[in-house]
C-alpha positions in Angstrom: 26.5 -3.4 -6.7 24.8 0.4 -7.2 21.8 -1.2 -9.0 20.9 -3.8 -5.7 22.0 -0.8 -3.1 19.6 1.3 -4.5 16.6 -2.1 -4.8 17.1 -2.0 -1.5 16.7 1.6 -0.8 13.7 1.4 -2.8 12.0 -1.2 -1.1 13.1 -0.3 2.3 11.5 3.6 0.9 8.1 1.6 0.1 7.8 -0.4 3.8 8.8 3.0 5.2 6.0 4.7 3.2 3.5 2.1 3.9 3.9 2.1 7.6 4.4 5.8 8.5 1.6 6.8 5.8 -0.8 4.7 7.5 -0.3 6.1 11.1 -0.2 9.3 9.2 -3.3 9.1 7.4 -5.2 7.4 10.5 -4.5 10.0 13.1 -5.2 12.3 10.7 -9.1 10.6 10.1 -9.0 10.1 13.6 -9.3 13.9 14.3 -11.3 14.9 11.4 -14.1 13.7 10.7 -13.8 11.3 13.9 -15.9 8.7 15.9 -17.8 6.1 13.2 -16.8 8.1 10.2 -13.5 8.0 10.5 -13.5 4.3 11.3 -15.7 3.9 8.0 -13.2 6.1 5.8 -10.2 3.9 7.4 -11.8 0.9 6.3 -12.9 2.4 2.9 -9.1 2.5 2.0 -7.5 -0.5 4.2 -9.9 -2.9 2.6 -9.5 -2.1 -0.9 -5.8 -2.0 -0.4 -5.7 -5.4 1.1 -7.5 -7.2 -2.2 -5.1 -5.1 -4.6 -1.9 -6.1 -2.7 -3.3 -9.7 -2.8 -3.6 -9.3 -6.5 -0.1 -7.9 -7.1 1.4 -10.1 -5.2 -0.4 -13.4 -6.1 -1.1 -12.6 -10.5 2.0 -9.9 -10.8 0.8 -9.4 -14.8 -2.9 -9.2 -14.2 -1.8 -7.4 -11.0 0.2 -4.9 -12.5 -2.3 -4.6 -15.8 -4.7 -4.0 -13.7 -3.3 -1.5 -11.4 -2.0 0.2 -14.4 -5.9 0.8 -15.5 -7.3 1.7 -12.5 -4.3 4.1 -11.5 -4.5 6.0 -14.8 -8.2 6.7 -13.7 -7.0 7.7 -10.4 -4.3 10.6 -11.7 -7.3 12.2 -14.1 -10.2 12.2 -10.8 -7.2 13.5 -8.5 -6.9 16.4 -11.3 -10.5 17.3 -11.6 -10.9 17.6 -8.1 -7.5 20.1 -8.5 -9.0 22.1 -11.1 -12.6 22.8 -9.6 -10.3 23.6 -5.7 -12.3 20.6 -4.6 -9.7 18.4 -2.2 -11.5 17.6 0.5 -10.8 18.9 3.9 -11.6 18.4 7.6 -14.2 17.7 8.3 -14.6 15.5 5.7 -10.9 13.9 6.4 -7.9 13.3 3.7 -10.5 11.1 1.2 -7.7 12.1 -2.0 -4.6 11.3 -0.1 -5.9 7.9 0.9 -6.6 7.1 -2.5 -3.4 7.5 -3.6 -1.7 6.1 -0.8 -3.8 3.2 -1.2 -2.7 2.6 -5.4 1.1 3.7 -3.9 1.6 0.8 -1.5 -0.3 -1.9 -3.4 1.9 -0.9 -6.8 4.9 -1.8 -4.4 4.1 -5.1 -5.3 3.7 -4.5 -8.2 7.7 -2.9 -8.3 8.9 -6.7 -7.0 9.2 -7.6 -10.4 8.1 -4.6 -12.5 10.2 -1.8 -10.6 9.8 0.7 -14.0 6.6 0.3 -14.4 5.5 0.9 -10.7 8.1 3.8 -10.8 6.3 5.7 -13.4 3.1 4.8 -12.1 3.4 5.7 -8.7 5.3 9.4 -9.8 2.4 9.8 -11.5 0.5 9.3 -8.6 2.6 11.8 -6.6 2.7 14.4 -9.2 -1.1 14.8 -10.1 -1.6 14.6 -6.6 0.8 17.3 -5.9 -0.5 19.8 -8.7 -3.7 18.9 -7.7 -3.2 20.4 -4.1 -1.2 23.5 -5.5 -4.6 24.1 -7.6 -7.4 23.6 -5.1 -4.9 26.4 -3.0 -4.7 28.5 -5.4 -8.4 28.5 -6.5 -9.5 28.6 -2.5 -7.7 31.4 -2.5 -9.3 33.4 -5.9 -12.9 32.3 -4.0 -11.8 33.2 -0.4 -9.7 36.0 -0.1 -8.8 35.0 2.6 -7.0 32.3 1.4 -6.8 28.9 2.9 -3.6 26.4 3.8 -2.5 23.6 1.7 -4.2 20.4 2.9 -1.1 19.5 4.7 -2.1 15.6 4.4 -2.1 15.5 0.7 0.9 17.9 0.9 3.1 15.1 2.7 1.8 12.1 0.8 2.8 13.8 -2.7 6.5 14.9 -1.6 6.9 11.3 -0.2 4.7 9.6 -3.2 7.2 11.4 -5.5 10.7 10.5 -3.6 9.5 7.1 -3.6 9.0 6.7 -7.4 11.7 7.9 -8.7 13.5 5.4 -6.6 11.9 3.1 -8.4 12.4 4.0 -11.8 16.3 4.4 -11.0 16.2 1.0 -9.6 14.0 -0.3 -12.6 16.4 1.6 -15.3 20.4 0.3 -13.1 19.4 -2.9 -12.9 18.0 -5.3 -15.7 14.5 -7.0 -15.7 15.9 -10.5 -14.5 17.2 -8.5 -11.6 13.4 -8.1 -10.4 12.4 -11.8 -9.9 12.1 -12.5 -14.1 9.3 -9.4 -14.7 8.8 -8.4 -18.1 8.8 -5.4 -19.8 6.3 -2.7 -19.2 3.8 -2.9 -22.8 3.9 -6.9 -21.5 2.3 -5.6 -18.0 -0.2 -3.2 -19.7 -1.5 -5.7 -22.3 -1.5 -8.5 -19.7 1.7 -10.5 -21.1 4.0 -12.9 -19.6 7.5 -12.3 -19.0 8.2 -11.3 -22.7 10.3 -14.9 -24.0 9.8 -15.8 -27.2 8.3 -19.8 -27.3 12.0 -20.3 -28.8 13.7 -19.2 -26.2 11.7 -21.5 -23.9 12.0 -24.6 -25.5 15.4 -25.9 -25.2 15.4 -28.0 -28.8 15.0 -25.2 -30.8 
């Protein structure tokens, strides 16, 4: 009974992300950079989330090995951008924060049968996104002595990034794998396995 409450808490999380991120990160383009440019950098992250959603959703191993690879890659160019104080701001618009919302929503697929694995992936996500705005604040402030704000947009999509994988992961760890729609275990998702059944196990006779 916990384990579906808090599925559904966890999906209900991820539509709520997905939908108040967008509008978010839209408005937010919309007032910086603006005009063509911000249309372009909409469609820049709408369109690639589209084909990895599709991918999720319709080849959930390939999907989620895939996502795996390309999120990894994500975390470590969200951290070198932290460590050189390079996350962009207006007016170039919230470029890092729409990368990772993008991975975050289409790894919500990903959590409809692999909820763990999406989990750690997507606090991942939240985390490096998170130290990587505390950095580029801190070293904007060593160059500028001034000091400059936290880019509130990539502020907001870490906290909620991070709130919304660990629902995952205590979804994924309550409730066991044939709970998610048969996924299978998370080394089958990164080396592009099925759900994990030995041929015995499938064959009736034996």
């Amino acid at each position: 009974m916990v384990a579906r409450i808090v599925r559904y808490v966890a999906l209900a999380a991820m539509a709520a992300y997905g939908l108040l991120g967008s509008i978010f990160l839209i408005g937010t383009t919309l007032l910086a950079p603006g005009g063509w440019p911000a249309a372009l950098q909409v469609v820049s992250w709408v369109v690639p989330l589209a084909g990895l959603a599709t991918l999720a959703l319709l080849h959930p191993e390939r999907g989620a090995t895939t996502l795996a690879w390309i999120t990894a890659l994500v975390i470590m160019f969200v951290l070198l951008l932290g460590s050189v104080g390079a996350i962009p701001r207006p007016p170039v618009g919230p470029v890092v924060a729409a990368t990772v919302f993008t991975m975050v929503v289409a790894l919500g697929f990903v959590a409809l049968q692999q909820p763990w694995l999406a989990g750690l992936l997507i606090l991942g996500s939240g985390a490096s996104l998170a130290v990587a705005t505390l950095l580029g604040a801190v070293i904007s402030g060593m160059v500028h002595r001034h000091g400059l704000p936290l880019d509130e947009s990539s502020a907001a999509v870490s906290v909620l990034t991070l709130a919304v994988g660990l629902l995952f992961l205590l979804a994924g760890a309550l409730e066991p794998p044939s709970g998610w729609s048969g996924s299978g275990s998370v080394g089958d998702a990164l080396r592009g396995g099925s759900s994990g059944l030995e041929p015995r196990d499938r064959d009736p006779e034996r």
